[in-house]
C-alpha positions as CSV (number, residue, x, y, z in Angstrom):
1,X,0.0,0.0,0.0
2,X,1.2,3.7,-0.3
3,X,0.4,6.8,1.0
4,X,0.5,10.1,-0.4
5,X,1.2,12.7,2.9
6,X,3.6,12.2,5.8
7,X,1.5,15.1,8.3
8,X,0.2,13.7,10.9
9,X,-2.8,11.7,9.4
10,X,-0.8,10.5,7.0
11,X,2.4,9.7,8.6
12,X,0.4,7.5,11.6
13,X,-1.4,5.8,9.3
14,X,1.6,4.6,7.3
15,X,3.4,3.8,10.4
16,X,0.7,1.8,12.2
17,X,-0.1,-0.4,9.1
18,X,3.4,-0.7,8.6
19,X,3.8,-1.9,12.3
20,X,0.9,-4.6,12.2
21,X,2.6,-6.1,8.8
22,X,2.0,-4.6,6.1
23,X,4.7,-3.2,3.5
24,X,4.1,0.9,3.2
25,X,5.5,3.4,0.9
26,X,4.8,6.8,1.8
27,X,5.3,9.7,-0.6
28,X,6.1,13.7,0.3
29,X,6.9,16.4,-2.3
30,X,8.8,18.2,0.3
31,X,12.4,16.7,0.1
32,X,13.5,17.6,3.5
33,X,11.1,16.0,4.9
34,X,11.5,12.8,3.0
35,X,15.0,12.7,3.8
36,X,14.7,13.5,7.7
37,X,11.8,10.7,7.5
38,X,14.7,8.0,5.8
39,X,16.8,9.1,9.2
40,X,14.4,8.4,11.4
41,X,13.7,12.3,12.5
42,X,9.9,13.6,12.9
43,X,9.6,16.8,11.4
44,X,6.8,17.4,14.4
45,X,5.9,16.4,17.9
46,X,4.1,13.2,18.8
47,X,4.4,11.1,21.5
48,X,5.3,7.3,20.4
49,X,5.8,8.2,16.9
50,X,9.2,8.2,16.5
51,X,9.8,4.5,18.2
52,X,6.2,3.2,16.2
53,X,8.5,3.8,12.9
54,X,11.3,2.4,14.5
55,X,9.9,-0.6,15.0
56,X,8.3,-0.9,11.4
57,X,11.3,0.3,9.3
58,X,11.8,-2.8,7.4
59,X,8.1,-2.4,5.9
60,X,8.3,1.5,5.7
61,X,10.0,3.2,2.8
62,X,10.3,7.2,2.2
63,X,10.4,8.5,-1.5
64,X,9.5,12.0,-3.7
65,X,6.2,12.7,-5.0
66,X,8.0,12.5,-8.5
67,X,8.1,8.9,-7.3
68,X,4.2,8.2,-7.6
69,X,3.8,6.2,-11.0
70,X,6.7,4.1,-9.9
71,X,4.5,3.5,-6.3
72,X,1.9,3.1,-8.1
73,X,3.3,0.3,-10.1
74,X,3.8,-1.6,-6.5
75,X,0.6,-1.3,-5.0
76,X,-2.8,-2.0,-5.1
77,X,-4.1,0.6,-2.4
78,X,-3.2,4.4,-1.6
79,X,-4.4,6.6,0.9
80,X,-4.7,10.3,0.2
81,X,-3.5,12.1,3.4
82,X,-2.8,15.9,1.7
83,X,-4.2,19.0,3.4
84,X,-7.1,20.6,3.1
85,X,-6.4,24.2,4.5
86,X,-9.4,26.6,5.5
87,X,-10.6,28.7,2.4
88,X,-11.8,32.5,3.1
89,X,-15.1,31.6,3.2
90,X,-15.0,28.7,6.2
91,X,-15.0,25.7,3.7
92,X,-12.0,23.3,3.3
93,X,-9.6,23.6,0.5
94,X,-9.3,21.0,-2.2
95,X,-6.5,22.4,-4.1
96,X,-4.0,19.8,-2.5
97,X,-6.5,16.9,-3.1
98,X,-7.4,17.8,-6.6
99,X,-3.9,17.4,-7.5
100,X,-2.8,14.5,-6.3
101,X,-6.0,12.9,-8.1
102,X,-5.5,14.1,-11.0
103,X,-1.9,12.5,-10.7
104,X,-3.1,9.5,-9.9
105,X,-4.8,9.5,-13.2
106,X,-2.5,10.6,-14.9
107,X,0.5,7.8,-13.9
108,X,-2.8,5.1,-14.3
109,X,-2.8,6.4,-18.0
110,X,0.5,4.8,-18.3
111,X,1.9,1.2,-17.5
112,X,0.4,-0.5,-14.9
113,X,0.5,-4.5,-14.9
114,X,-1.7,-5.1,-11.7
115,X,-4.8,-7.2,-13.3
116,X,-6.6,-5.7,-10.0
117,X,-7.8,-2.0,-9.8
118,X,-6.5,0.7,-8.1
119,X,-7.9,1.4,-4.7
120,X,-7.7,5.2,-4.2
121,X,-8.7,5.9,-0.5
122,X,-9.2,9.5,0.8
123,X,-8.2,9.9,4.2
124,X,-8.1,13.7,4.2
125,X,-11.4,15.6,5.8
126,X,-12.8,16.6,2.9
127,X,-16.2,18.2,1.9
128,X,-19.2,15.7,1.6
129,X,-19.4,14.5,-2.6
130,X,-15.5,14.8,-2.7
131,X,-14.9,11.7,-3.4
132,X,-16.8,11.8,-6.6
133,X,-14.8,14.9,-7.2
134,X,-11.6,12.6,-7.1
135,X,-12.9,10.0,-9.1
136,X,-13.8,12.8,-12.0
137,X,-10.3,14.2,-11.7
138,X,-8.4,10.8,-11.8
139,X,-10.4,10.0,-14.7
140,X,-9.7,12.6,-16.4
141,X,-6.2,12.6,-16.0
142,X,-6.3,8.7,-17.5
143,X,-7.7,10.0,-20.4
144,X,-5.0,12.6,-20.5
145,X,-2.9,10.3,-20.8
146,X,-4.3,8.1,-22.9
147,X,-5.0,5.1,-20.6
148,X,-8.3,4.5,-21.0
149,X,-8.8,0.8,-19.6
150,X,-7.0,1.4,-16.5
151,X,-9.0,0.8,-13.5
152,X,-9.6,2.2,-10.3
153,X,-11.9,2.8,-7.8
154,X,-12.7,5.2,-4.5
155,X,-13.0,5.0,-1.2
156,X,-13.5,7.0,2.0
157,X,-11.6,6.3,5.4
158,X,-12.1,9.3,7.2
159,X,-8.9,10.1,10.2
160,X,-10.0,10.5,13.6
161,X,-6.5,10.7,15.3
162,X,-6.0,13.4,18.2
163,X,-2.7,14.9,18.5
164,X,-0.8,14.2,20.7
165,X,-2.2,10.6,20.5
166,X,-2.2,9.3,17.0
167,X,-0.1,6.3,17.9
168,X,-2.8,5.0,20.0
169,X,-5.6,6.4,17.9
170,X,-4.1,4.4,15.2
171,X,-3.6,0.9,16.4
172,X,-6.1,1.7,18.6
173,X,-9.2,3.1,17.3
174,X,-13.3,3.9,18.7
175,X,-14.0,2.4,14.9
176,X,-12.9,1.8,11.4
177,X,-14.9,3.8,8.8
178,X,-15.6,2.9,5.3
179,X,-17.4,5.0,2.4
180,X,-17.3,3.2,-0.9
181,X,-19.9,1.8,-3.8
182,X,-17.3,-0.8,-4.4
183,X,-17.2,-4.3,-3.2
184,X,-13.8,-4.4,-4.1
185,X,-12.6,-1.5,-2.5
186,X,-14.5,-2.9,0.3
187,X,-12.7,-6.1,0.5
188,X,-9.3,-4.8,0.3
189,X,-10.0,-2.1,3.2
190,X,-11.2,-5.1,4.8
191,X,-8.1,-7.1,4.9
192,X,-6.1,-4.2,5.1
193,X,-7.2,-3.1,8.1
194,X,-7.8,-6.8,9.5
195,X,-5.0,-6.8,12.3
196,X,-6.4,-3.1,13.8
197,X,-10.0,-4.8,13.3
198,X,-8.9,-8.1,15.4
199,X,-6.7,-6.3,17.3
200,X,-4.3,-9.5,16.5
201,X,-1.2,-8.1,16.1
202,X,1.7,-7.9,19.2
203,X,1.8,-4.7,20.8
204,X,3.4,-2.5,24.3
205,X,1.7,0.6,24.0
206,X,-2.1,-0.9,25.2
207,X,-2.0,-3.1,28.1
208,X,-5.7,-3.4,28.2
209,X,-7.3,-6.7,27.1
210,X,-7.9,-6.7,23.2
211,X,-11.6,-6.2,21.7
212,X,-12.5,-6.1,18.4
213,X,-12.7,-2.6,16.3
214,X,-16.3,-1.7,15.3
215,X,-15.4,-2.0,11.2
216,X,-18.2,0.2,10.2
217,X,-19.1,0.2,6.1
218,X,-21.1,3.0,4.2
219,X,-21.9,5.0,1.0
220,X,-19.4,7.5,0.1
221,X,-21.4,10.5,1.4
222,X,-22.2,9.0,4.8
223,X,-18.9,8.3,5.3
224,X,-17.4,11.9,4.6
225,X,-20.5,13.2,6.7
226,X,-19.4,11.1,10.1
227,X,-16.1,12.7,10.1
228,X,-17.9,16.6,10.4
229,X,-20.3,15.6,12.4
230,X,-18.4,13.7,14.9
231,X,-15.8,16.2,15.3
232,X,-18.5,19.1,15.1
233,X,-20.9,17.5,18.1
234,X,-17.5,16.9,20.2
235,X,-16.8,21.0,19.3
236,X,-20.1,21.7,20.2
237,X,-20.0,19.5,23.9
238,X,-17.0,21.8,24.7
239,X,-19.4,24.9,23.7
240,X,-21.8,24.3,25.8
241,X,-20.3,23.3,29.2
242,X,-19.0,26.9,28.4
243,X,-22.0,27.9,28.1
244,X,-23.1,26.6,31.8
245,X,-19.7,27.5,33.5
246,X,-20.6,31.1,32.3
247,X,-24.3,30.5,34.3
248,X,-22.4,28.8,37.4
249,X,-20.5,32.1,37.5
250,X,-23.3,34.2,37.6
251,X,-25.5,32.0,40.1
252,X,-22.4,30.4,42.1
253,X,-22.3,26.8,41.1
254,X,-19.1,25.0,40.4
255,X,-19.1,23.4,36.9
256,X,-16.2,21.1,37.8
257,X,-19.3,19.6,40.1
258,X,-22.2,20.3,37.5
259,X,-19.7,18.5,34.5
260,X,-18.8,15.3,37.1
261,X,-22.5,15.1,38.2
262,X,-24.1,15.0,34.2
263,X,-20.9,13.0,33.2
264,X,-22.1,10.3,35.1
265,X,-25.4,9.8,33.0
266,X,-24.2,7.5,30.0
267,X,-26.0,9.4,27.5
268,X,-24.1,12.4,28.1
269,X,-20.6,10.9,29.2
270,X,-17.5,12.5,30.7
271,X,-15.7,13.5,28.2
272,X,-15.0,17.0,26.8
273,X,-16.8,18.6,29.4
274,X,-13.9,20.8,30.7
275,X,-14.8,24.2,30.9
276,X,-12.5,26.9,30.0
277,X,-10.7,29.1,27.3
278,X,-12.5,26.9,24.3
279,X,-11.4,24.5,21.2
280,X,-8.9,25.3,19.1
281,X,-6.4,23.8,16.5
282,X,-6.8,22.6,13.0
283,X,-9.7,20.3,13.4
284,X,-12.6,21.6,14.9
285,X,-12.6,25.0,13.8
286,X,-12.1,23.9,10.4
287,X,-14.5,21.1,10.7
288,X,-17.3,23.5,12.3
289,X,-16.4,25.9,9.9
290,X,-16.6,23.8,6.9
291,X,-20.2,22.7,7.8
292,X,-21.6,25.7,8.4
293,X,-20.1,26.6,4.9
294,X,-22.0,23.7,3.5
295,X,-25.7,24.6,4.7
296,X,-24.7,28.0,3.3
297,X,-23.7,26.3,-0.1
298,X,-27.5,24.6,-0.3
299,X,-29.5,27.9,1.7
300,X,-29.3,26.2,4.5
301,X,-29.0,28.1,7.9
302,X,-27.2,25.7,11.2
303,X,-28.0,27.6,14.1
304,X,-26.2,25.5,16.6
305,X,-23.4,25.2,15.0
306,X,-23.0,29.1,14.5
307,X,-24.1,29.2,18.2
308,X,-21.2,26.4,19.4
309,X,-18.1,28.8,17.5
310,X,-19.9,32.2,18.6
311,X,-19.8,30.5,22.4
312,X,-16.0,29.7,21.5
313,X,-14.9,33.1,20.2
314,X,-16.5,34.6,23.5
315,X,-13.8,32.4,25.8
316,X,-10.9,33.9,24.1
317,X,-12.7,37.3,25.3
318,X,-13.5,36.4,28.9
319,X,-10.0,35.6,29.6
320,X,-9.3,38.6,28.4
321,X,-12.4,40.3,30.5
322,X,-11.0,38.5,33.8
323,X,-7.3,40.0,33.6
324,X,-9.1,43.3,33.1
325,X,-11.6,42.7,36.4
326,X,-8.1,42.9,38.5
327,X,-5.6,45.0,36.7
328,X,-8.3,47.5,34.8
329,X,-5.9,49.0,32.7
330,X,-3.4,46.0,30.7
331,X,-1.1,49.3,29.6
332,X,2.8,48.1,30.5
333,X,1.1,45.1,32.6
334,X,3.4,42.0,32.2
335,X,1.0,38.8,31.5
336,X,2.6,35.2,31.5
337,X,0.5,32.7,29.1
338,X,1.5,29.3,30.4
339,X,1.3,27.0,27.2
340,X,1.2,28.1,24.0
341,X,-0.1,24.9,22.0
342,X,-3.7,24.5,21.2
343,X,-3.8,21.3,23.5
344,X,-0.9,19.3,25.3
345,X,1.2,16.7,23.9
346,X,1.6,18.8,19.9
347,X,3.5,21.5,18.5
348,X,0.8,22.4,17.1
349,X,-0.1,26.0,17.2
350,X,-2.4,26.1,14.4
351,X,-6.0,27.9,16.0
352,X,-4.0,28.1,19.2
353,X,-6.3,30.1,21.9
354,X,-2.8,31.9,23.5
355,X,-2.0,33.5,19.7
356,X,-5.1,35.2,19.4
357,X,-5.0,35.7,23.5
358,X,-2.0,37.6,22.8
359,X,-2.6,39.4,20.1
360,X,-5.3,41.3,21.9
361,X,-3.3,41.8,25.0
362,X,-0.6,43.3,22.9
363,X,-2.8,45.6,21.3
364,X,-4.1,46.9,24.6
365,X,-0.5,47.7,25.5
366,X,0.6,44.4,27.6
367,X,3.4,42.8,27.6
368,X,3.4,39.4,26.7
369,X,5.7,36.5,28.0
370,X,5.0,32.6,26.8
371,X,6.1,29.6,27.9
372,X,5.2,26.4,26.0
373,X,7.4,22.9,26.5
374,X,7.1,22.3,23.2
375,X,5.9,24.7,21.0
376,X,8.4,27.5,22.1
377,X,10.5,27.7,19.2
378,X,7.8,27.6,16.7
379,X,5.8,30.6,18.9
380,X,8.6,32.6,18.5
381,X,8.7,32.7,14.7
382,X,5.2,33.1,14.3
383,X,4.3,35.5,17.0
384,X,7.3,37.6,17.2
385,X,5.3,39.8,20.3
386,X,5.8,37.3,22.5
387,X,8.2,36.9,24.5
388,X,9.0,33.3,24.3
389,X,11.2,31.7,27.3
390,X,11.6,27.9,28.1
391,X,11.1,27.8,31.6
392,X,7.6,28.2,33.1
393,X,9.4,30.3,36.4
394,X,10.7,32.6,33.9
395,X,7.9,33.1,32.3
396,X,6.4,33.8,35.9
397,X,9.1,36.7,37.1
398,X,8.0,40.1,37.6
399,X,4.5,38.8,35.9
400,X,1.5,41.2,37.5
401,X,-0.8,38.3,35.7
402,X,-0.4,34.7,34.2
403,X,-2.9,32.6,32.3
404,X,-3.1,29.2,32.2
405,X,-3.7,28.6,28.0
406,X,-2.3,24.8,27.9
407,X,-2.5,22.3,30.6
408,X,0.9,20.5,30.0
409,X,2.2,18.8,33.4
410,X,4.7,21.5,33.8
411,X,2.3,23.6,34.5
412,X,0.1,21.5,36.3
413,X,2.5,21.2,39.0
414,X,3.6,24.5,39.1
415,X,4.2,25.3,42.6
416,X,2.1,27.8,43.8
417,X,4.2,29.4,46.3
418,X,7.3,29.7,44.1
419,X,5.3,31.0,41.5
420,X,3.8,33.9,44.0
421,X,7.4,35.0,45.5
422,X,8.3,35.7,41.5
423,X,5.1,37.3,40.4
424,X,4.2,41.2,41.3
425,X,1.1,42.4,42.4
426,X,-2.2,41.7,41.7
427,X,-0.4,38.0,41.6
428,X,-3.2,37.4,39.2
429,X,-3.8,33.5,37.8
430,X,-6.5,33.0,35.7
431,X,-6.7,29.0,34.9
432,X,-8.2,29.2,31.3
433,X,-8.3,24.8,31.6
434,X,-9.4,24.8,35.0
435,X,-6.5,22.8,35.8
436,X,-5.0,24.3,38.7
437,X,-6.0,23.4,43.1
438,X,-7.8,26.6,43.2
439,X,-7.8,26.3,47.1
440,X,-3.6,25.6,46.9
441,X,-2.9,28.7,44.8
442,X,-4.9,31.1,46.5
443,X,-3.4,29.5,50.1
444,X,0.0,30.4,48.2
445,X,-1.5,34.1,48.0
446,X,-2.1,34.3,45.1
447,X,-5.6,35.5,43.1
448,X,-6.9,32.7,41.4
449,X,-9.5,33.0,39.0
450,X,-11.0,29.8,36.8
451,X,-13.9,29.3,34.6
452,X,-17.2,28.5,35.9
453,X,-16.1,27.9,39.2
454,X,-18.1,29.8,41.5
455,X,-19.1,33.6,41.8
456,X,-15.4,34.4,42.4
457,X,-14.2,33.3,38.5
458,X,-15.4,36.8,37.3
């Protein structure tokens, strides 16, 4: 099999197929990259990643994009795993997409000896009806090149990897999602993805005991729907525990208590119900985004979905409200943002929270120091008003305020009383994750304010 794509979707998928046995070849056109890849080097972070290829390195090859006919010539399926970055008007762009398909077609239109058809598989979140798209544009590039009778057929297998943990999410998925009008293209997913399925193959990252993947098998459309409205409902969940923890401040509840009490109800579940400074990254905005653009597309308003990123946008501006409450005017303040990712565990700073955080503290006259494990370096070039340092003390010194953007386990277990003999007065910390022993920091003497926690949050 062979994969066109070595970000993160494509680049755990590769590996993890690799790793339970299969013989991968994954293709980039950025050269670098391929050759860091060949070396064993990541070109981002995630946990696991680096070892998962490791251990699969004598069924994982790196080549060029030039490379794809010859790929092509060697296997019978390949994923799609090419961005699909945010157009102007919220939907996702296809650009990237549209030209690998019509490349497929176009190497198709030339020698291939496999008496079996091509399995094109799109793994990137694209719109819904993009996969007829791609079989259009791979068509036409047969006929381009004058290959008529080659054969191939589509698929969808939508990604739902979380960074920060695509190594589990990969050999270790909720379900396996299949779109296709194929048989065919249904069979070889099938085997394909038989060891994930089975969960038969030898592994030390899961100790739990091994039960079968849910291997779930739909029309092209459905399949490219489940992936928006999966990530959109989990983007919306996160919205509207906001939403409450802005009531619990206003009548004195704690939604740390209201979130653990509903969590316990099976229909509702606990997860993503943390309250706090909202969703960011490259998924669900994009995702949200990218179905609202759709009901636009057919005159077709989505109310809650406008609702669940209107309630998002509002957290960025409620840290921003609290930090005011306690030192009114942000002119010369110094403000600490503590984490700089859009969620623990990534690099990743794409949608992240603390950019647009400090972009408005800036432009009310602040002075803005970060501190981010991980994504410090990266922060730096791309927000050249922060002042980036890599210690999370540092960050802290002189600081009137801090905001708590990421909740990495450095700052977790920040000590609360070193942290208040660095800081200046107000010795403001307003816990944008909720993550911090309120009760420890504020017996440290220091001003602790949260989300949702109580009437003293705003």
């Amino acid at each position: 099999m062979g994969v066109v794509g070595t970000g993160h979707v494509g680049l755990a998928t590769g590996a993890s197929l690799a790793y339970v046995g299969h013989r991968v070849r994954c293709l980039d056109n950025d050269q670098e990259r391929v050759a860091g890849l060949r070396e064993g080097r990541i070109p981002f972070y995630e946990p696991g990643l680096e070892e998962l290829l490791a251990k699969s390195a004598g069924r994982l090859r790196f080549a060029g994009y030039e490379r794809l006919a010859e790929v092509l010539r060697e296997v019978d399926v390949l994923f799609v795993a090419v961005g699909t970055p945010q157009g102007a008007d919220g939907s996702a762009g296809l650009s990237n997409v549209a030209d690998v398909a019509r490349a497929i077609g176009r190497s198709l239109g030339g020698s291939r000896p496999h008496k079996v058809p091509l399995i094109v598989v799109n793994k990137s979140t694209v719109p819904v009806g993009s996969a007829y798209y791609v079989s259009t544009l791979v068509s036409e590039g047969i006929e381009d090149a004058g290959g008529e009778s080659a054969e191939f057929r589509v698929a969808s297998n939508p990604e739902f990897l979380r960074e920060g943990s695509a190594v589990h999410d990969s050999l270790f998925p909720d379900r396996v999602v299949v779109g296709t009008d194929s048989k065919e293209a249904l069979d070889a997913l099938r085997i394909l993805y038989a060891p994930i399925v089975e969960q038969s193959f030898p592994t030390q990252w899961d100790p739990r005991p091994k039960v079968a993947v849910p291997f779930v098998t739909t029309d092209l459309a459905s399949a490219e729907m489940i992936k928006y409205a999966a990530n959109a409902f989990l983007a919306t969940k996160i919205s509207f525990i906001n939403e409450v923890a802005n009531l619990c401040e206003l009548v004195g509840a704690d939604v740390s208590e209201v979130a653990h009490g509903i969590g316990l109800d099976d229909r509702v579940g606990s997860r993503f119900l943390s309250a706090g400074i909202g969703w960011g990254g490259s998924c669900f905005p994009k995702d949200v985004a990218t179905l609202r653009a759709t009901g636009r597309a057919y005159d077709h308003e989505t109310p809650l979905l406008d609702a669940a990123a209107a309630v998002n946008e509002r957290q960025r501006t409620r840290v921003i409200h609290k930090l005011q409450r306690d030192l009114h005017s942000l002119e010369s303040k110094r403000v600490a943002l503590l984490g700089l990712s859009f969620k623990p565990n990534t690099d990743d700073l794409r949608g992240a929270p603390s950019l647009q955080v400090a972009s408005v503290l800036t432009s009310l006259g602040a002075r803005v120091v970060g501190y981010d494990p991980v994504a410090g370096k990266a922060a730096a070039m791309l927000a050249p008003d922060i002042q980036v340092v890599f210690d999370p003390y540092e960050a802290l010194r002189g600081a009137n305020a801090a905001v708590v953007v990421t909740e990495w386990e450095e700052v977790r277990g920040l000590d609360p009383k070193k942290a208040a003999a660095l800081m200046r007065e107000p010795k403001l910390i307003v816990d944008g994750r909720n993550a911090l022993d309120a009760a420890a920091v504020r017996e440290a003497g220091l001003l602790y304010r949260g989300f949702g926690r109580g009437y003293d949050s705003d």
